[in-house]
LUMDO-889940 format. One record per atom (N, C-alpha, C): residue number from 1; residue in one letter; atom name; y, x, z. Coordinates in Angstrom, 3 decimals, always signed. Atoms other than C-alpha are relative to their C-alpha. Layout:
BEGIN
R resi resn name       yy       xx       zz
R  NUM    A   CA        Y        X        Z
...
//
This chain:
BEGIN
R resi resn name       yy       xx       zz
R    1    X    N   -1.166   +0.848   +0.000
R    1    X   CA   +0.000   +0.000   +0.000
R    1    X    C   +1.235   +0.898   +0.000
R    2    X    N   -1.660   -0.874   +0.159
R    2    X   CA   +3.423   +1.472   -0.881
R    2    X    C   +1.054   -0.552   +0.621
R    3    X    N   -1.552   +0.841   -1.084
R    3    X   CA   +6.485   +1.553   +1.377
R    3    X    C   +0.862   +0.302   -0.626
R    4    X    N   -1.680   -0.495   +0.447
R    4    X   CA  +10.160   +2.535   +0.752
R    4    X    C   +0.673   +0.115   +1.588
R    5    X    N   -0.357   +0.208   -1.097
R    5    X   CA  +12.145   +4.199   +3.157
R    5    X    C   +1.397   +0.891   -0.613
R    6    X    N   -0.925   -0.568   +0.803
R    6    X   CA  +15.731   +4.684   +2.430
R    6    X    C   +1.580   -0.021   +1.376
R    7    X    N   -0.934   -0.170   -0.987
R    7    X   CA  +18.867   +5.992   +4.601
R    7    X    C   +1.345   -0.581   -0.834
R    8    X    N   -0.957   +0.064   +1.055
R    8    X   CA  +22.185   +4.521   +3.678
R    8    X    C   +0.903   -0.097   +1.324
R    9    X    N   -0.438   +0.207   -0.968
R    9    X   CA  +25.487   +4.500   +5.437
R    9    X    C   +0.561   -1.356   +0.259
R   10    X    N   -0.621   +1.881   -0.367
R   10    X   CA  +27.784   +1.346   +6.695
R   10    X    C   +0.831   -0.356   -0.767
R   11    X    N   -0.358   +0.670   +1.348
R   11    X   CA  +29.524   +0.911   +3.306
R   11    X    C   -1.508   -0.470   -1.021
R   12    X    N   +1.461   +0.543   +0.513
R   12    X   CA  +25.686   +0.085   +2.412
R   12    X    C   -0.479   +0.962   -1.435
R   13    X    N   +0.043   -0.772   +1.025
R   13    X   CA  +25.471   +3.207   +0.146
R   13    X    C   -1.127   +1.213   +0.283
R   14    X    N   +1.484   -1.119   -0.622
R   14    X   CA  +22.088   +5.177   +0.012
R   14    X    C   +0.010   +0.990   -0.331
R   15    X    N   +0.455   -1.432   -0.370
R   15    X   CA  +21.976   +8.434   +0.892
R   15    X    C   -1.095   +0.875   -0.506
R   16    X    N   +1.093   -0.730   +0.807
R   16    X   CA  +18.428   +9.157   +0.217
R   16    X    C   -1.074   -1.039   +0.299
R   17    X    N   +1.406   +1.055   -0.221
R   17    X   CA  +15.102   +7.229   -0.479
R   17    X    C   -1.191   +0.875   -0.537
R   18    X    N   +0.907   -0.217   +0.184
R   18    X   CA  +11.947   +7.894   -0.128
R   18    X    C   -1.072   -1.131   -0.389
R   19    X    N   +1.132   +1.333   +0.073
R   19    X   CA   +8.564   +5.805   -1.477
R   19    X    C   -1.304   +0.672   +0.409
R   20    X    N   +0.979   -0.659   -0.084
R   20    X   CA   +5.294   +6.867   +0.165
R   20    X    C   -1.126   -1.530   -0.084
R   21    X    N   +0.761   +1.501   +0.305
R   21    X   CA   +1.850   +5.002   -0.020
R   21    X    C   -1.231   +0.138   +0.937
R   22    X    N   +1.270   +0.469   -1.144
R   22    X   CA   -0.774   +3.856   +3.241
R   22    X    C   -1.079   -0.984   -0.342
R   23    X    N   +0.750   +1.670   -0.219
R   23    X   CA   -3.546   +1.845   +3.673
R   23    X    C   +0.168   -1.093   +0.863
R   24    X    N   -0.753   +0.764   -0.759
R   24    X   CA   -2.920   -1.073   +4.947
R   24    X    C   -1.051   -0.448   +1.128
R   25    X    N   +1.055   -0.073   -1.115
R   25    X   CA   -6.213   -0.758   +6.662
R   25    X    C   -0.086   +0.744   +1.422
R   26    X    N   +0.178   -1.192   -0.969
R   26    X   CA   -5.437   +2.423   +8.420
R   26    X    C   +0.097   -0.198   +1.248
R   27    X    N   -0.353   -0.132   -1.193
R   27    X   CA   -4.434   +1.170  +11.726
R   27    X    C   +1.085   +0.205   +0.211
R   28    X    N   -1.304   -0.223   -0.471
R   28    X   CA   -1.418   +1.101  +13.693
R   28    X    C   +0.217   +1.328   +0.260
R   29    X    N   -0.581   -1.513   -0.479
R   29    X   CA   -1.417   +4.201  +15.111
R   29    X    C   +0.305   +0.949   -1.070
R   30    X    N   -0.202   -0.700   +0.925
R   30    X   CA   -1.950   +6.071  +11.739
R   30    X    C   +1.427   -0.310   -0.740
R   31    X    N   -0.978   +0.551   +0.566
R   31    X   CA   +0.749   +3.652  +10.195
R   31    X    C   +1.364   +0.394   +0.643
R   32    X    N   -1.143   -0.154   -0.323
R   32    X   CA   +3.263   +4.641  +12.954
R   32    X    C   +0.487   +1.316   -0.417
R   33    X    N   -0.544   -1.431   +0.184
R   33    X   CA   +2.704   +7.904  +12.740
R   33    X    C   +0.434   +0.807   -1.379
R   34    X    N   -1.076   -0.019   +1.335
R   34    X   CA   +3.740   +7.872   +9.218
R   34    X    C   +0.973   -0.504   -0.404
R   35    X    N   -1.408   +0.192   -0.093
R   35    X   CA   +6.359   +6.332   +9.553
R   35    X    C   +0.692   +0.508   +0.671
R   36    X    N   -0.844   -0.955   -0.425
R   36    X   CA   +7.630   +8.219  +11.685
R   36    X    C   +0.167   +1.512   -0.701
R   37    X    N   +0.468   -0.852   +1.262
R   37    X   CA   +6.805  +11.177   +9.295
R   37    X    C   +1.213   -0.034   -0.987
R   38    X    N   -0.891   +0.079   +0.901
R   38    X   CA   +8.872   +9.830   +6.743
R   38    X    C   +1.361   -0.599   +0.294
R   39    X    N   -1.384   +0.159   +0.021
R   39    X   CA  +11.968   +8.788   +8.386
R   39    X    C   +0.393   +1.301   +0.479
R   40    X    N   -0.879   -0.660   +0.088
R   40    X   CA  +12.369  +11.876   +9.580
R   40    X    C   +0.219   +1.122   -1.291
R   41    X    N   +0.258   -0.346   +1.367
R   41    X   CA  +11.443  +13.310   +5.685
R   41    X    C   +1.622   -0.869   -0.549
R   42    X    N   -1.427   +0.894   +0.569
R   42    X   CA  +14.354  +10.679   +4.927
R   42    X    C   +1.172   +0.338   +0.359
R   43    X    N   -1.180   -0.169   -0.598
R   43    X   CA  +17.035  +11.740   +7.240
R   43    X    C   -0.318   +1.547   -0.444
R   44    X    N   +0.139   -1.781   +0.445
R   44    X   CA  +16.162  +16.058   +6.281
R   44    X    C   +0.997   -0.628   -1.462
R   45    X    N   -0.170   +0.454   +1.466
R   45    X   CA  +16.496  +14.556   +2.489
R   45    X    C   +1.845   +0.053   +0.061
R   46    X    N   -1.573   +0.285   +0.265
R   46    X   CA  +20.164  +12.749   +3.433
R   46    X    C   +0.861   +1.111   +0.707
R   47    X    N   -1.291   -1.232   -0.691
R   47    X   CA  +21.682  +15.968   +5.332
R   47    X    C   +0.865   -0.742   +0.844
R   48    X    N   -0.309   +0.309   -0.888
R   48    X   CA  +22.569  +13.643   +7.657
R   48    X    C   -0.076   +0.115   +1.206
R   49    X    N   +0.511   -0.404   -1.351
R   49    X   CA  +22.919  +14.421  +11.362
R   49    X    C   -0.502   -1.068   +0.792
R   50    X    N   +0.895   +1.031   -0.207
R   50    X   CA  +20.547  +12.436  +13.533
R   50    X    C   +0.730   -0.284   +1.024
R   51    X    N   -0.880   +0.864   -1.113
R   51    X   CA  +23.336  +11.457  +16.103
R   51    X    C   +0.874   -0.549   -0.761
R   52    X    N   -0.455   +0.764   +0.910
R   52    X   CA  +24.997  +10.039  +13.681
R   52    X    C   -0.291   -1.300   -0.696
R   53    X    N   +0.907   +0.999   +0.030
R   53    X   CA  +22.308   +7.704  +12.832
R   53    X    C   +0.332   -1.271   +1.131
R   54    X    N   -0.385   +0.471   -1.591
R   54    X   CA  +22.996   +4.540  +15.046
R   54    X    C   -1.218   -1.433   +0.080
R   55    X    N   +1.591   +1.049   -0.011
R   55    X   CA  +19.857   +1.941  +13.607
R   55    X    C   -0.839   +0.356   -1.057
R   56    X    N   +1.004   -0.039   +0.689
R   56    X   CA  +16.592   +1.414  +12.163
R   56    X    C   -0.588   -1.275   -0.366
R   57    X    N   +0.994   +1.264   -0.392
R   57    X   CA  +15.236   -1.550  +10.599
R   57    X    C   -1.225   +0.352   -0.999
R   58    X    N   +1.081   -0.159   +1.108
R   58    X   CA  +11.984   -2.301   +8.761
R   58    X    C   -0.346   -1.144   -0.114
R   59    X    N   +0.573   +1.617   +0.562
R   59    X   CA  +10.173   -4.962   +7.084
R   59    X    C   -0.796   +0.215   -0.666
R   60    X    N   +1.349   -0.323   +1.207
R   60    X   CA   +7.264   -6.164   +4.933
R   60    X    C   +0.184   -0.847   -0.695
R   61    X    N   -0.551   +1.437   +0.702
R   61    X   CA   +7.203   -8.417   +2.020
R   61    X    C   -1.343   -0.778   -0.098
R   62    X    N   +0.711   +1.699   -0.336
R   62    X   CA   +5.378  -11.285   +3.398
R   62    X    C   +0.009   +0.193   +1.190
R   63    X    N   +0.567   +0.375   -1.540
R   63    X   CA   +3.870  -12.805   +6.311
R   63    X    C   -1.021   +0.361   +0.512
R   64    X    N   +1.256   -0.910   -0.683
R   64    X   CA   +1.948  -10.322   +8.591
R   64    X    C   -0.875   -1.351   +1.176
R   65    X    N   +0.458   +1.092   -0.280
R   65    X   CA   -0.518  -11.933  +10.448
R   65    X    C   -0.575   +0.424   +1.941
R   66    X    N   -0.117   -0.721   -1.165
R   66    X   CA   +0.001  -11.296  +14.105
R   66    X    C   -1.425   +0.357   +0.865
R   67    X    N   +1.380   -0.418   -0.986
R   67    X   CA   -3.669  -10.996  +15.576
R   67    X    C   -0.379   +1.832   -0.833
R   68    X    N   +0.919   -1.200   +0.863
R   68    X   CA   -4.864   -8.107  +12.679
R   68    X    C   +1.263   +0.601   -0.500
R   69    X    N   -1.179   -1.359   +0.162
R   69    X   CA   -1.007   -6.614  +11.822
R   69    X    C   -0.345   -0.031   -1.598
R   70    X    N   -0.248   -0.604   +1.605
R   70    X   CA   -1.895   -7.144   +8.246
R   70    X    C   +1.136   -1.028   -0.920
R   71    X    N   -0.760   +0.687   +0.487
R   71    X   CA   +0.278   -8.459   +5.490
R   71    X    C   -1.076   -1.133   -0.508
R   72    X    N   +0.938   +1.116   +0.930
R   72    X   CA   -1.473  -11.912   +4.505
R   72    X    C   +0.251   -0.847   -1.007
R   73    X    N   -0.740   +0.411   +0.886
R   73    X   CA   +0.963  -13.253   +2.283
R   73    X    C   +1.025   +0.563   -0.791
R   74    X    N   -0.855   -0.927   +0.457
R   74    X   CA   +2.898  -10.815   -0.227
R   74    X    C   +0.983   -1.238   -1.138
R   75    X    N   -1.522   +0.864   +0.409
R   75    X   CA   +6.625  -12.283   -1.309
R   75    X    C   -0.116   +0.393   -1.282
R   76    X    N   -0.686   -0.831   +1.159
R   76    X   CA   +7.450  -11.344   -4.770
R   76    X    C   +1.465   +1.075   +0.317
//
């Protein structure tokens, strides 16, 4: 499953993006720990300083399915 992870600042202008790609089987723990992986791969990328940074959001496109954490419905 392929993510996108992209830094931008508060005129909504991106900095730098990354796209990497998980299973969506792997488990949480593997899943965090790549994400965490690649935001900080994302913030190196934008030469941005990390106190500078002031949020993080994320999302999936659909409806995860809260017992199993998977996506069970993908949005267009």
């Amino acid at each position: 499953m392929p993510f996108q992870l992209a830094l931008a600042n508060l005129k909504i202008e991106f900095l730098a993006e990354i796209t990497r790609s998980i299973e969506s089987h792997a488990g949480y723990k593997r899943i965090l720990n790549q994400l965490q992986k690649t935001i900080k791969e994302v913030i190196k990328k934008s030469k941005v300083d990390f106190q500078n940074i002031i949020g993080i959001a994320t999302g999936v496109p659909g409806i995860v399915s809260y017992s199993t954490g998977e996506v069970i419905i993908r949005l267009p």
